[in-house]
N, C-alpha and C positions, 0 to 999 in steps of 0.2 A: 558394417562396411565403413560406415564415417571415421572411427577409431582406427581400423585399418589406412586410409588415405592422412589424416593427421600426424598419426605416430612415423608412417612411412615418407611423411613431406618434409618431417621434420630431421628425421635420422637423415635420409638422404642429405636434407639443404646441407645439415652442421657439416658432413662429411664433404661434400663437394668443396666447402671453401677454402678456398687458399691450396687445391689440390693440382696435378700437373693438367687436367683438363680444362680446369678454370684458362689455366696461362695459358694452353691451347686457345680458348675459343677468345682472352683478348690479342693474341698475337694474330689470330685471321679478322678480327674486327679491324686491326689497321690497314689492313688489303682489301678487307670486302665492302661493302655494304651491310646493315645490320642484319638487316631482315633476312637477307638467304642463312646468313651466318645462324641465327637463332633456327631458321627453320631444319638447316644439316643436322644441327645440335636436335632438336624434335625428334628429329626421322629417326636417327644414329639411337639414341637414348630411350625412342618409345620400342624401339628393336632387343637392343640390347638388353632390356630389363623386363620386355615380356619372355626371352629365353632365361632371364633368370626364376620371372614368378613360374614359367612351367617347371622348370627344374628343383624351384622349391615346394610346387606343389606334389610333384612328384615322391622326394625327399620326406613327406607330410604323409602318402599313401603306405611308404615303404618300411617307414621307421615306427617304433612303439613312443607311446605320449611323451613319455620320461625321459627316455632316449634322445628326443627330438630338444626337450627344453633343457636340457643339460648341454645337449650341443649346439642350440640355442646362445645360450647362457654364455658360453666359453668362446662363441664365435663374436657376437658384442664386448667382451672384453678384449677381444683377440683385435678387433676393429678398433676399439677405443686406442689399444697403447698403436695400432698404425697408425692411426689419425695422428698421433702428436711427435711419429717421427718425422721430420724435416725433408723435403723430394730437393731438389737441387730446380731449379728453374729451368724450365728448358721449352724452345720454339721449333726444334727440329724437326717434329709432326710438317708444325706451321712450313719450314720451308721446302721440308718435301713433297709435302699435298702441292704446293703451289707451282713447284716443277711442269706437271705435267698436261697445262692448260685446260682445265676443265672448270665447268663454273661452278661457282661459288657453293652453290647447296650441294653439290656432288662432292665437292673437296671438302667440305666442313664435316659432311656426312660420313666420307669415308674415314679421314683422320681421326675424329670421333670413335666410329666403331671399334676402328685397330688399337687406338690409343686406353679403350674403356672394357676391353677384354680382359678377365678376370683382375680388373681392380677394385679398390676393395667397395666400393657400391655394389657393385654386379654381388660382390660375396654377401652385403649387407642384406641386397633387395631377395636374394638367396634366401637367406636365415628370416625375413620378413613373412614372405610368402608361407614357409611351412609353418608359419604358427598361426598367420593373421590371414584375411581372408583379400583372394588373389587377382579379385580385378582392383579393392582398394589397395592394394600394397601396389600395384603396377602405376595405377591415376597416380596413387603420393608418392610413387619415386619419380615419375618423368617430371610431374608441374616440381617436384625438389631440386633435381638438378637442372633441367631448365630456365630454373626460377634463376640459379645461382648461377650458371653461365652466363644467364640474360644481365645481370650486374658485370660480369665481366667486361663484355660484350659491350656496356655503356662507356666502363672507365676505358677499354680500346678504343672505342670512339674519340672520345678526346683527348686521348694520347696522340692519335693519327692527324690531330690539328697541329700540335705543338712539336715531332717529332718527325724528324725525313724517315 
């Protein structure tokens, strides 16, 4: 299970950084406070990545060994050349969640969720689960991206000093 949380905190972390959710959760750090911010990020991300680990485990039940590590195999590559194409920056999540007066962990949470539907984490912690074992793969993907929001989350912070 260690292997599983390690391998899973790691693919996660690398993949979160510099990704449209990152810029999501600093563009609500200069409107929120940290804490609810990190905690939407929690709620939204321990959600959405246990519907991925059941779906990988599932995927894990349904598929033969070879099948699985072949599509394995081609779905980390399929992730690696995503990762290194370029997302356009964007806060629009940020200012439509904030439209509609609700607080802080609620607006972070739901932007999150909508914002992290089938992107490529959700696909990664996918592919994770059916090969590696599926409460570590769920622990290493949330403290992954979490981890890497929560950097976010700091440099918002003090953008929200320097910046109306």
């Amino acid at each position: 299970m260690a292997d599983a949380i390690w391998l899973s905190f790691g693919v996660i972390f690398a993949a979160e950084l510099g990704d449209k959710s990152q810029l999501l959760a600093l563009a609500l750090a200069t409107r929120y406070r940290p804490w609810p911010v990190l905690g939407g990020v929690a709620l939204a991300m321990a959600t959405i990545l246990g519907l991925s680990v059941g779906l990988g485990a599932l995927l894990a039940e349904a598929l033969p060994t070879r099948a699985l590590n072949v599509l394995a195999g081609l779905a980390f590559l399929g992730f690696g050349i995503w990762t290194l194409r370029r997302e356009p920056p964007s806060a629009t999540e940020a200012r439509r969640a904030h439209r509609g007066g609700r607080s802080a962990l609620k607006t972070t949470a739901a932007a999150f969720f909508v914002a992290e539907l089938g992107d490529k984490t959700m696909l990664a912690t996918i592919t994770l689960a059916a090969t590696h074992h599926a409460f570590g793969t769920w622990l290493g993907a949330t403290l992954g991206i979490v981890s890497a929001d929560a950097l976010a989350i700091l440099v918002g912070r003090q953008l929200s000093q320097w910046l109306p």
